[in-house]
TORDOFI-166915 format. One record per residue (C-alpha): x, y, z. Coordinates in steps of 0.25 Angstrom, whole numbers, padded with zeros to 4 digits, always signed. Example, Ala and Ser with C-alpha at 12.3 -4.5 7.8 and 13.67 -1.06 7.14 Angstrom:
<atoms>
+0049-0018+0031;+0055-0004+0029;
</atoms>
This chain:
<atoms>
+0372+0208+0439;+0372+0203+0424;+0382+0192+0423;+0390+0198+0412;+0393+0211+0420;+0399+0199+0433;+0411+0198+0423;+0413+0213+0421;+0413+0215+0435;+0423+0204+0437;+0432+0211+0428;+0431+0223+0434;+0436+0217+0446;+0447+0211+0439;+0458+0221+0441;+0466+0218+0427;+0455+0222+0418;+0452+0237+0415;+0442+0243+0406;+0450+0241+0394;+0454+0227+0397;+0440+0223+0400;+0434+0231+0388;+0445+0222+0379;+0440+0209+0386;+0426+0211+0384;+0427+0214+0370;+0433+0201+0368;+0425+0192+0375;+0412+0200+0373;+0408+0199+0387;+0414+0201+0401;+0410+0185+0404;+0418+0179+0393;+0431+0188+0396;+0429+0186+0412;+0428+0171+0408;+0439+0172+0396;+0450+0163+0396;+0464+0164+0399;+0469+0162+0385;+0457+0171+0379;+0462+0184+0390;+0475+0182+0385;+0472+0183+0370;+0466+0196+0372;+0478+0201+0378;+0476+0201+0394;+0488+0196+0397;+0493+0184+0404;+0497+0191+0417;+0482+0198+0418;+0474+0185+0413;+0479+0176+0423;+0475+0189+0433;+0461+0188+0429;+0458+0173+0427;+0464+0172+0441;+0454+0185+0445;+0444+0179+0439;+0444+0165+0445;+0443+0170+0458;+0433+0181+0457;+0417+0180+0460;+0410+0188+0450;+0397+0183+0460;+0402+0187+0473;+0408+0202+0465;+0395+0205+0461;+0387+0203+0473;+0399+0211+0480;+0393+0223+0472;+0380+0221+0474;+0381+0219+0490;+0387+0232+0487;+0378+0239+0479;+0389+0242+0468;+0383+0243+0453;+0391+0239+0442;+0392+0245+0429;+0398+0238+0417;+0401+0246+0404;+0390+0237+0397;+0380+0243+0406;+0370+0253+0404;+0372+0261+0415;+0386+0262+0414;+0389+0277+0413;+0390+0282+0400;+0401+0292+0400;+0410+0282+0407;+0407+0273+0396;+0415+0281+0386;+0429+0279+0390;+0438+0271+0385;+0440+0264+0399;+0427+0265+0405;+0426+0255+0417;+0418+0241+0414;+0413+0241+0426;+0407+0253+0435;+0404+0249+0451;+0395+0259+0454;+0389+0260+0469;+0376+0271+0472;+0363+0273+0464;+0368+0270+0449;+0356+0280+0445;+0352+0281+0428;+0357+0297+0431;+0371+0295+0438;+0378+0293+0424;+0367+0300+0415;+0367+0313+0422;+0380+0322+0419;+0391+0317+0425;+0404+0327+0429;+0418+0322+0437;+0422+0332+0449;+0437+0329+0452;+0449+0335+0458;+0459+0334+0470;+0457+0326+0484;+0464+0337+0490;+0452+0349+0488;+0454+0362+0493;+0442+0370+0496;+0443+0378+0483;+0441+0364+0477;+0432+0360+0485;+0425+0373+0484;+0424+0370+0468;+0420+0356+0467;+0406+0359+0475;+0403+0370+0469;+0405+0362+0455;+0400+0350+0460;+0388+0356+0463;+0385+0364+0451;+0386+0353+0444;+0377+0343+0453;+0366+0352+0450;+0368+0353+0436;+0367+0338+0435;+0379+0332+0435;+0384+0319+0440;+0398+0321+0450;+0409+0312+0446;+0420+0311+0455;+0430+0301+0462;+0426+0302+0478;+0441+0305+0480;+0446+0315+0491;+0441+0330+0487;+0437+0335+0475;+0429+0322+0473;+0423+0321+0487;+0419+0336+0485;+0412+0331+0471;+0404+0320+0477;+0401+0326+0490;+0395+0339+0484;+0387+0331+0473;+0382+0322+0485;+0377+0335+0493;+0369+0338+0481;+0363+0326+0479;+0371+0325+0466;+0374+0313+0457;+0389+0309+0459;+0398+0299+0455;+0411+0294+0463;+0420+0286+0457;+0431+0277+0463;+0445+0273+0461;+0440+0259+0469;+0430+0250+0471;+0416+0256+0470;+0415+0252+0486;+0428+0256+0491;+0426+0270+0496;+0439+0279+0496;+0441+0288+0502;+0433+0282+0514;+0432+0298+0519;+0422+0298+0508;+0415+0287+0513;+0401+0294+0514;+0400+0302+0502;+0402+0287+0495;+0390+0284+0501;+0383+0297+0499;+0386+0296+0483;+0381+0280+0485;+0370+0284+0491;+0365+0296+0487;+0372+0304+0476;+0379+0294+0464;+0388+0282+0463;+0401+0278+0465;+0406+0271+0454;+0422+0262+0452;+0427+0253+0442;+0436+0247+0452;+0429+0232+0458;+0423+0232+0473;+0431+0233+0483;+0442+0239+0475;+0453+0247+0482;+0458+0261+0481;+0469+0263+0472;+0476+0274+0467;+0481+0270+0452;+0464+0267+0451;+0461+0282+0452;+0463+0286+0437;+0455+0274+0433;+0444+0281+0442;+0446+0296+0436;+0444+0291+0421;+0430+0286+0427;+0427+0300+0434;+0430+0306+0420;+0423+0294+0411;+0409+0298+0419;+0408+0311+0418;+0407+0322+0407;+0420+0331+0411;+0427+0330+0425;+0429+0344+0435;+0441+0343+0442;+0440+0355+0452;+0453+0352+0460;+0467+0347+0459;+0482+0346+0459;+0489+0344+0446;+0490+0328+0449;+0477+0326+0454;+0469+0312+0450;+0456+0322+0445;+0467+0326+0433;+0466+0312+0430;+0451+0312+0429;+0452+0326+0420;+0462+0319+0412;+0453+0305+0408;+0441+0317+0407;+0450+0322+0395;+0451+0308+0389;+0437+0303+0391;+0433+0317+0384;+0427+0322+0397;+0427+0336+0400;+0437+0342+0410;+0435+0354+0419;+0443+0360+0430;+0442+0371+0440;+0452+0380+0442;+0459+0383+0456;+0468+0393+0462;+0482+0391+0455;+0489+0392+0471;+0482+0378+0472;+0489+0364+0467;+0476+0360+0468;+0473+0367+0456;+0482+0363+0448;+0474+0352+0442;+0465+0359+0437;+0472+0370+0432;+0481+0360+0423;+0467+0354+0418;+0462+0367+0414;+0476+0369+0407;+0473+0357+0399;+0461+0361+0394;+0450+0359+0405;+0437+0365+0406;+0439+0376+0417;+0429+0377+0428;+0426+0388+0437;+0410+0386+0437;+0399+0374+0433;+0397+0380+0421;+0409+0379+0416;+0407+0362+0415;+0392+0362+0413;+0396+0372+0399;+0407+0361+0394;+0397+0348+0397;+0385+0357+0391;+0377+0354+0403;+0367+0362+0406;+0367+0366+0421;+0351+0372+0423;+0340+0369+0413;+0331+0379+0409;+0317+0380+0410;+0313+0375+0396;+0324+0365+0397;+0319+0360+0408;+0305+0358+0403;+0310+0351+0391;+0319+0341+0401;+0307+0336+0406;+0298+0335+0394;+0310+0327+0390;+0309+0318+0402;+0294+0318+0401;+0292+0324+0415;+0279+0334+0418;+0281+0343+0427;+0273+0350+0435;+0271+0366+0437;+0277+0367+0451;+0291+0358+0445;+0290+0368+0432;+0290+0380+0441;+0303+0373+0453;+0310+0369+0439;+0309+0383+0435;+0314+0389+0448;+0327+0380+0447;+0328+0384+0433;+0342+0392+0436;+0345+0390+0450;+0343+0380+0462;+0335+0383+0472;+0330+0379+0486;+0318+0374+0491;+0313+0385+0497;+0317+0394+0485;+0310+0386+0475;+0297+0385+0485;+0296+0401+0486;+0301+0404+0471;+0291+0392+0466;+0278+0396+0476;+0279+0381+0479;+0275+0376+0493;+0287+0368+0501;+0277+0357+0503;+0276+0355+0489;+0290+0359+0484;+0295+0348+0490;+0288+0338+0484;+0289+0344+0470;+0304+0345+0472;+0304+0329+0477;+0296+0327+0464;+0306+0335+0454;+0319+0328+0461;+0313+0315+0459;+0310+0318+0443;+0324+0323+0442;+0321+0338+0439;+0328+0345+0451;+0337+0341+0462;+0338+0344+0476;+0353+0350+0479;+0352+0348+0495;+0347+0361+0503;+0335+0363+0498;+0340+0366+0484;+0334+0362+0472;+0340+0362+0457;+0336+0358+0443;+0340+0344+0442;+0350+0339+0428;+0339+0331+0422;+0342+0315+0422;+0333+0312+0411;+0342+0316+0400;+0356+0311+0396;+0365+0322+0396;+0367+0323+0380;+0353+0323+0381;+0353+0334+0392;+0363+0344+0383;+0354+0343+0371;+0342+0345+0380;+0350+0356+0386;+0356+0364+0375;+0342+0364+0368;+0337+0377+0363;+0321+0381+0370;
</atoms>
């Protein structure tokens, strides 16, 4: 870890210094090693405060910056700082984006360049909602997108666990430490998004408890990753509001789907929409307002990968075809395609591998968003005239 980035991380475990305070410090000094090692008398000319001063120099006396780092890495926990050049963009743009990032899982190129959405609502889903949240969840795995979400109870759980089936790129973001799981019932799908489908990703320090007062601070995250937030499900106080609300203030898109008007649960929702949110009743609906294109066509695709400099041969020009407009299984493709089993497989090894289509589980094949292209460079590509 690069020395400087020690005394960002020990400010980040420091519990008086948010992003504001810390961005106020570092401008000052110019680096987080001359404020970490400021003095009294210079944290209190730039307007600390006595009370919190004497906090930190007694903080920071007695905390290892050594033995913190190598905590993380006996853990396998990245860490992002906002100087860094993996630090995701989008999050990068709000006002009070976190200094640091903890992020824990496969910190791929892809996971913060591919389209990134935030599926939110209630702990208390019904099976209407739950109903909802796959079938979007879904639809919008295989058009490329990225789940954000907050591995709550519900609606979240719902989120992550159907992007996980798919073999889907999601994010979960905590209200704790990045180590801490909660709730422990979702114990395994934290190490299934670890292990296999994202990262899991907290501002708070390791080993930092759950709070409740913390969760607002987590939703403005939610919102700040992603290019709108769906909230499917909710009562009229329900914490995804909050996420909707900094959506709003960050200049994020924000979509709702409507629910029967006998349920409380829709009510969150329902006020949303009322307030000028994108209604929802299909995946169209938020692909037209992010001016994403769902399925490529043929020419389009043929331009991607002149783009991306890949040759293809006839056989992955004839199974690119065939899932032009729809996915399709195995055996389907084999049949419509006059393609041996034998050989399918391994063609379709070769096309996951160069990113141009995706197995969805069963024996399903789609069209995979291609990860070569930023996504302004995508909607460009996309909205070009052939």
């Amino acid at each position: 870890m690069a020395n400087e980035n020690i005394y960002w991380l020990g400010f980040s475990a420091f519990p008086g210094i948010g992003p504001l305070r810390f961005k106020l410090l570092f401008n000052f000094f110019g680096t987080a090693e001359k404020a970490w090692k400021a003095s009294y008398n210079s944290l209190i000319q730039i307007g600390l405060g006595e009370k919190l001063t004497t906090k930190f120099i007694s903080f920071r006396n007695s905390f290892s910056l050594s033995d913190y780092s190598r905590k993380l890495q006996e853990n396998n926990i990245h860490v992002l700082t906002l100087k860094d050049q993996g630090y995701p963009k989008l999050l990068k743009e709000i006002q009070d984006a976190p200094f640091v990032l903890y992020v824990r899982g496969d910190v791929k190129e892809d996971i913060f360049i591919n389209p990134t959405i935030a599926v939110v609502g209630t702990r208390k889903i019904t099976g209407y909602g739950k109903e909802v949240t796959e079938r979007l969840v879904r639809e919008l795995v295989n058009a490329g997108f990225t789940i954000v979400s907050g591995l709550a109870y519900g609606v979240d759980t719902v989120a992550h666990e159907t992007a996980v089936s798919l073999n889907g790129k999601t994010i979960a973001v905590l209200g704790c430490g990045v180590n801490v799981i909660h709730p422990k019932s979702n114990t395994t799908l934290y190490w299934k998004i670890v292990k296999k489908s994202g990262i899991i990703v907290s501002e708070f320090p390791l080993n930092h408890w759950v709070e409740k007062g913390l969760f607002p601070a987590r939703n403005r995250i939610i919102s700040g990753l992603s290019l709108g937030v769906v909230v499917t499900e909710g009562a009229k106080d329900s914490g995804a509001l909050i996420t909707a609300r900094f959506a709003g203030e960050q200049g994020r898109e924000v979509f709702a789907v409507p629910g029967p008007i006998t349920s409380s649960l829709s009510e969150g929702p329902t006020m949303l929409l009322k307030n000028g949110a994108k209604l929802v009743t299909r995946v169209e609906d938020i692909l037209e307002e992010l001016d994403v294109k769902c399925k490529m066509q043929n020419t389009k695709i043929k331009m991607t990968m002149q783009n991306v400099k890949i040759n293809l041969t006839s056989d992955e020009k004839n199974i690119l075809a065939l899932l032009e407009n729809e996915n399709l299984h195995f055996d389907e493709i084999a049949r419509k395609g006059n393609i041996s089993s034998s050989n399918l497989g391994g063609l379709l090894t070769m096309m996951e591998m160069k990113k141009l289509v995706k197995n969805l589980g069963g024996g399903l094949y789609g069209i995979s968003y291609t990860p070569y292209l930023t996504l302004r460079e995508w909607n460009s590509f996309a909205h070009r005239d052939n």
